[in-house]
C-alpha positions as CSV (number, residue, x, y, z in Angstrom):
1,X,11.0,33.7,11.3
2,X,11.5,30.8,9.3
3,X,9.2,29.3,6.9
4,X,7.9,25.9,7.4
5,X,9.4,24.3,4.3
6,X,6.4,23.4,1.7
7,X,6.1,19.6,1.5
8,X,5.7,18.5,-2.5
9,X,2.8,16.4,-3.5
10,X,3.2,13.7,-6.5
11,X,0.9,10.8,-7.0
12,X,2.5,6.9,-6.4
13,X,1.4,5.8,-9.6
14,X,4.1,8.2,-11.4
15,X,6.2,6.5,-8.4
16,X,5.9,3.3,-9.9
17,X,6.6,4.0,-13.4
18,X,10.0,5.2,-12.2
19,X,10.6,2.3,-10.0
20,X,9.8,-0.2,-12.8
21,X,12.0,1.6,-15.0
22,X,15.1,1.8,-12.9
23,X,14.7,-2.1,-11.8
24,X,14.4,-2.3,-16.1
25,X,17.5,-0.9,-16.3
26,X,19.2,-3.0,-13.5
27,X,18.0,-6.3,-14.8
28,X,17.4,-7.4,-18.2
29,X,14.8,-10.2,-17.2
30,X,12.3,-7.6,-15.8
31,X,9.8,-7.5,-18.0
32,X,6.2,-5.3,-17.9
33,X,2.7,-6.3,-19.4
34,X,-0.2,-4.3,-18.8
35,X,-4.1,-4.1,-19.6
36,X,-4.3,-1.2,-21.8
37,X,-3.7,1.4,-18.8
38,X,0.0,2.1,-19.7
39,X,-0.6,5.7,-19.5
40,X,-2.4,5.7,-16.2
41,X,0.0,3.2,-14.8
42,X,2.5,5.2,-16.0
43,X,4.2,3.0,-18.1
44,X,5.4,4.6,-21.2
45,X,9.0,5.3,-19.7
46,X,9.6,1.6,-19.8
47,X,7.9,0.9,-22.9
48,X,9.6,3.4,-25.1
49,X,13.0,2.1,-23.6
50,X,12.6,-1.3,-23.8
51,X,9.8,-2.1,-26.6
52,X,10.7,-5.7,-26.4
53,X,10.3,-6.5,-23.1
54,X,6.9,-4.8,-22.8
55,X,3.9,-6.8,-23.4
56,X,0.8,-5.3,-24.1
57,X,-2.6,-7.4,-23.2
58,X,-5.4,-5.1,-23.9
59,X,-8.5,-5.4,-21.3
60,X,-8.0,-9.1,-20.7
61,X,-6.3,-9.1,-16.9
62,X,-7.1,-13.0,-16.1
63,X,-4.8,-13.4,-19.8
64,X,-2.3,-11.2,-18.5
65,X,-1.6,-13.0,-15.2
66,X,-1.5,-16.3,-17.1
67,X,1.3,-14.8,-19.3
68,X,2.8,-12.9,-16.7
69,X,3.0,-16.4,-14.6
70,X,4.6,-18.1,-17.9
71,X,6.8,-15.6,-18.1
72,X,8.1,-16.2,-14.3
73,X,8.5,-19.9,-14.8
74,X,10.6,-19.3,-17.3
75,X,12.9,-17.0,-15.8
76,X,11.7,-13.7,-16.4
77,X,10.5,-11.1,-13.6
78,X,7.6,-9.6,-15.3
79,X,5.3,-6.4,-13.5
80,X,1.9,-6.9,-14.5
81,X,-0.3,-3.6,-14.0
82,X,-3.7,-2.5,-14.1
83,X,-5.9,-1.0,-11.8
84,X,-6.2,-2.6,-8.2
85,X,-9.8,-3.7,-8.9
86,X,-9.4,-5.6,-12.0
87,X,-5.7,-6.9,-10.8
88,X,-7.5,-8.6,-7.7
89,X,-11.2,-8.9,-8.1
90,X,-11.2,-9.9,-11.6
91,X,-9.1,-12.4,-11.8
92,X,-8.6,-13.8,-7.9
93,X,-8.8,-17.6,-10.0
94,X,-6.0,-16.9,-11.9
95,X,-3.7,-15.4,-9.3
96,X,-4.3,-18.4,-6.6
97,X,-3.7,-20.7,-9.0
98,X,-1.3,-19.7,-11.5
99,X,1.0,-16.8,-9.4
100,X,0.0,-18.1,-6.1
101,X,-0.1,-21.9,-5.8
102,X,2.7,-21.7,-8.4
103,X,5.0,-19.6,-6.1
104,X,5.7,-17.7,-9.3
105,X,7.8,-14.8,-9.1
106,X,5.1,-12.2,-10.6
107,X,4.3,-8.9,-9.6
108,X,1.0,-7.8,-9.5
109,X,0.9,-4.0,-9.6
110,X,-2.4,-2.3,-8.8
111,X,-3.0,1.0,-9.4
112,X,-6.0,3.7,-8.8
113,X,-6.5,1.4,-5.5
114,X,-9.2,2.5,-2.6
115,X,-11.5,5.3,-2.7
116,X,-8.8,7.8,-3.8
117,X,-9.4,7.1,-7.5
118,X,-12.5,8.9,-7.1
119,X,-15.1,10.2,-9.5
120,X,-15.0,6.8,-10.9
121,X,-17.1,5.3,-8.4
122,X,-17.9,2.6,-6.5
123,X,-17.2,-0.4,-9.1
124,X,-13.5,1.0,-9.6
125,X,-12.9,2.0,-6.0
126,X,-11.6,-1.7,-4.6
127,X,-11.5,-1.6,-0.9
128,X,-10.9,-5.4,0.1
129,X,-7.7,-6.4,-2.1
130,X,-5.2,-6.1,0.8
131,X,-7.4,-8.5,2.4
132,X,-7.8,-10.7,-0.4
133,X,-3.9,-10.7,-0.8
134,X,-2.7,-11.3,2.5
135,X,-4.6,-14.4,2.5
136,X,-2.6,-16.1,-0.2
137,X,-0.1,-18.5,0.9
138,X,3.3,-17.0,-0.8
139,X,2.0,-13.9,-1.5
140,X,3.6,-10.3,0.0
141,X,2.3,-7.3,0.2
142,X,3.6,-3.8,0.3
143,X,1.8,-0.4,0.0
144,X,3.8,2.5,-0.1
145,X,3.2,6.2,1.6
146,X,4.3,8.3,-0.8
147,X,6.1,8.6,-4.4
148,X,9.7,8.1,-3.0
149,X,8.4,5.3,-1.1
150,X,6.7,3.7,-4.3
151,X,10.0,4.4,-6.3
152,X,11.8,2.1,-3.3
153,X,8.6,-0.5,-3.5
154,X,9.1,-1.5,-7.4
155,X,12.5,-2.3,-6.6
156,X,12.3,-4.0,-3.5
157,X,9.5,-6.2,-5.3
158,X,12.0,-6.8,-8.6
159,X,14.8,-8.1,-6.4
160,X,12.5,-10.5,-4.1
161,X,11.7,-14.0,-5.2
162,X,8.1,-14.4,-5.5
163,X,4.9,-13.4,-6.0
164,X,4.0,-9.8,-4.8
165,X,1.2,-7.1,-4.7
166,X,2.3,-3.7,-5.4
167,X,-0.7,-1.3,-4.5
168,X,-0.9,2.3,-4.8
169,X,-2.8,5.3,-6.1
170,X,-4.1,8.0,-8.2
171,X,-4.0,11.6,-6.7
172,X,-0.8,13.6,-5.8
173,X,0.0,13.2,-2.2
174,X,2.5,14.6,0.0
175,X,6.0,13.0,-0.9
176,X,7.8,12.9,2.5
177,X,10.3,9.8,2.8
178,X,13.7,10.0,2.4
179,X,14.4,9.1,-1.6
180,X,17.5,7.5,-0.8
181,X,16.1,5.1,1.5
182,X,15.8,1.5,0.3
183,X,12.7,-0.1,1.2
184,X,13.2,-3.2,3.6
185,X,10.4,-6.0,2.7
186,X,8.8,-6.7,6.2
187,X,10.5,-4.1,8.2
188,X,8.4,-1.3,9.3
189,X,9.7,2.5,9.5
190,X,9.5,4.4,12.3
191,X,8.7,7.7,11.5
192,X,8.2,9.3,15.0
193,X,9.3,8.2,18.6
194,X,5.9,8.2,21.6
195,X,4.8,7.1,24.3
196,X,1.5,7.4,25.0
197,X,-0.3,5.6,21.9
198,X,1.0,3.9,18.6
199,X,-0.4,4.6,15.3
200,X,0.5,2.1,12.7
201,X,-0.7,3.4,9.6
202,X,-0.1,1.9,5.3
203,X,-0.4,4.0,2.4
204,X,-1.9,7.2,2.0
205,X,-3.0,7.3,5.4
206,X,0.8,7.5,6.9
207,X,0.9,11.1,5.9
208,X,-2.5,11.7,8.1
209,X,-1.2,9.9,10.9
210,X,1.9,11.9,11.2
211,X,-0.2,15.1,10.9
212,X,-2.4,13.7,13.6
213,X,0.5,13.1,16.0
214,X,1.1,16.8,15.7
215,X,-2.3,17.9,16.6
216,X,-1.9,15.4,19.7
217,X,1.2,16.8,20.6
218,X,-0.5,20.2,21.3
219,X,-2.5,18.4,24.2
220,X,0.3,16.8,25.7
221,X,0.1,13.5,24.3
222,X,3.1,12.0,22.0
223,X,2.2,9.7,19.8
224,X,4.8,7.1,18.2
225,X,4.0,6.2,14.7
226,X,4.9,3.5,12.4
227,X,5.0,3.1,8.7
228,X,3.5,-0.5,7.4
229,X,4.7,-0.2,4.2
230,X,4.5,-4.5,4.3
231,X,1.6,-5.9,4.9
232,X,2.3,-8.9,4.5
233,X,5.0,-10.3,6.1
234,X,4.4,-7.8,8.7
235,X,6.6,-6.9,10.9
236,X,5.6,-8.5,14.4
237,X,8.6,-7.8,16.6
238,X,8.6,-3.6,15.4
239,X,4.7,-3.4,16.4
240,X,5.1,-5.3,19.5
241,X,7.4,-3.5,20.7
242,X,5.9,0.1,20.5
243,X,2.5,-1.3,21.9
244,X,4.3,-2.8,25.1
245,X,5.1,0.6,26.1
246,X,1.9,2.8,24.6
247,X,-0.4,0.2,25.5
248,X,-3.0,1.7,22.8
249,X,-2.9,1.7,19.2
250,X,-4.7,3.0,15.8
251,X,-4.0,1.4,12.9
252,X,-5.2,3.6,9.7
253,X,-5.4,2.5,6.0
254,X,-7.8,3.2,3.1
255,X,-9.3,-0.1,2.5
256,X,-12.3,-2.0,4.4
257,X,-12.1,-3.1,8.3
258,X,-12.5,-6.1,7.5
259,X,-9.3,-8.4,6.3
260,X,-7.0,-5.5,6.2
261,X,-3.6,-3.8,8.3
262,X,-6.1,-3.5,10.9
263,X,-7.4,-7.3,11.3
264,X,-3.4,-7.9,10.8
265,X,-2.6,-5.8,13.8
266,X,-5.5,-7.3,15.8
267,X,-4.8,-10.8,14.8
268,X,-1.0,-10.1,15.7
269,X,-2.7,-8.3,19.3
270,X,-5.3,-11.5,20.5
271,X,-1.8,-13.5,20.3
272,X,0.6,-12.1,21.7
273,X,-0.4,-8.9,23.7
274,X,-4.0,-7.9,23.9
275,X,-5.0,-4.1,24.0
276,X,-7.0,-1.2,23.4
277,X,-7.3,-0.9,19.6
278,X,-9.2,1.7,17.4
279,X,-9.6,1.4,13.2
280,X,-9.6,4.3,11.1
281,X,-10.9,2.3,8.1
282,X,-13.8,1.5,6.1
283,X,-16.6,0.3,7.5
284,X,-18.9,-2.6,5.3
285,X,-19.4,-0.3,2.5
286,X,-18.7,0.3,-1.3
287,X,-17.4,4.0,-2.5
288,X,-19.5,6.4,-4.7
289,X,-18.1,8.9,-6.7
290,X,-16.6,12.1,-5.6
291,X,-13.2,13.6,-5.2
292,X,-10.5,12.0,-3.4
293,X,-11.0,14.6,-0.8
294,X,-14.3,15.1,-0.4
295,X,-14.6,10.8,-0.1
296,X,-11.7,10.9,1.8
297,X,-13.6,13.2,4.5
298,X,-17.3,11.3,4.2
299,X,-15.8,7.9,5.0
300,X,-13.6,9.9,8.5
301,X,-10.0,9.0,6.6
302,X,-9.0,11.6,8.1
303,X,-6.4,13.5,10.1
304,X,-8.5,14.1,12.9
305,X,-10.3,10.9,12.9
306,X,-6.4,9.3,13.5
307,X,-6.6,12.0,16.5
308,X,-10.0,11.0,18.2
309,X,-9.4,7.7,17.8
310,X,-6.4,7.9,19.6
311,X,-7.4,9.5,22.6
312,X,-10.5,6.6,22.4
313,X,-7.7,3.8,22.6
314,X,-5.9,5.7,25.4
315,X,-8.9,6.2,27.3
316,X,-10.0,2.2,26.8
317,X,-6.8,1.4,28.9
């Protein structure tokens, strides 16, 4: 018998550091600042190879997307990291405004992002950034599944023109996409052919999804599912098409119902093709401390929650 190959875990942060590296070495305007988190953002690779293009801000974020925005106006591409809920929340003002309104070619890189950066707690554990991103006019958004895929992101964000949020996480997850795959802004991935239901899932809840179309499989039902690694543009036409002939769908993500790939999805849905529709998300609460997997589990982000609430949409037909 042959074993089931083990699939290797690696956190998306790490993913980043060697994206921004890479896009450093391709092009000599890419620039990185960062709110004293370099280590946690993974940054040092790119700081120790090119000292002068790396800024450092110390904890003053709304400062750093001022600079960073300065920097874009006058040519440079600059990656500006911290963690997701002091590169949104804390300085929402300057980002509208300066990155935004500006149409300035900045890339806002958030790190530690949703519930997954754990034991920190509630105040640190952003779950409505997505939403508070995809509302900017000019703004894209792209969250990643894995460390491949986050490698992919940070270049796809240096080589597009204009503003961008980069989120993505803390804790080793399973690293499953194809590494020589370029990431296509506004193009989702099809990671499994169906019929019977869609599941359109973004960041660390791809994984689940795909593991939840397995545990459908074994009661007869096949489940297509879709990678949304861009949010924001998303990609109408892709979904669309896979809910015309499922007539159900799931979306999953680690954020809050509200404002996120699921209100996308619906939004996209009361146009253009109403139908049966289930959230694995968030529901109108903060986090609380805990690990990644024990939160993951209290707040049903889980693989069998993408399960039940499949069989819910199907049954809503």
């Amino acid at each position: 018998m042959t074993a089931t190959p083990q699939i290797e875990k690696k956190d998306t942060r790490s993913g980043f550091g060697q994206g921004l590296l890479l896009a450093g070495r391709a092009n000599d305007s890419v620039v990185a600042l960062c709110a004293d988190l370099k280590g946690s953002l993974k940054m040092d690779a790119f700081a120790t190879e090119f000292p002068d293009r790396y800024i450092e801000c110390g904890i003053a974020e709304a400062n750093m997307i001022g600079v960073a925005a300065g920097l874009a106006l006058d040519g440079h591409v600059p990656f500006a990291g911290t963690f997701a809920a002091f590169a949104t929340g804390r300085v929402y003002d300057q980002i509208r405004q300066s990155v935004a309104y500006s149409n300035a070619n900045v890339k806002i890189c958030a790190s530690h992002a949703g519930i997954t950066l754990g034991e920190d707690g509630a105040t640190h554990q952003i779950l409505e950034d997505i939403g508070m991103m995809r509302m900017l006019p000019n703004m894209t958004v792209l969250v990643p599944a894995d460390y491949n895929q986050t490698v992919a992101a940070t270049l796809a964000a240096a080589a597009h023109c204009g503003p961008v949020y980069l989120r993505f996480g803390r804790p080793s997850v399973p690293n499953f996409t194809n590494p020589n795959e370029p990431l296509q802004i506004g193009k989702a991935q099809k990671l499994r052919k169906g019929s019977d239901v869609t599941l359109i899932a973004t960041g660390h809840m791809v994984w689940h999804s795909l593991q939840a179309a397995e545990l459908l499989e074994r009661d007869g039902i096949h489940a297509e599912v879709l990678n949304i690694h861009t949010i924001k543009p998303l990609d109408d036409e892709a979904i669309l098409e896979s809910i015309k002939r499922t007539k159900a769908v799931v979306t999953a993500e680690e954020h809050m119902g509200n404002g996120g790939l699921g209100d996308a999805v619906a939004q996209l849905l009361a146009e253009n093709l109403p139908c049966p529709q289930e959230y694995v998300a968030i529901r109108d609460q903060f986090g609380q401390s805990g690990t990644p997997s024990q939160l993951m589990e209290h707040y049903g982000l889980t693989t069998q929650a993408v399960a039940e609430s499949a069989k819910r949409a199907m049954a809503r037909r």
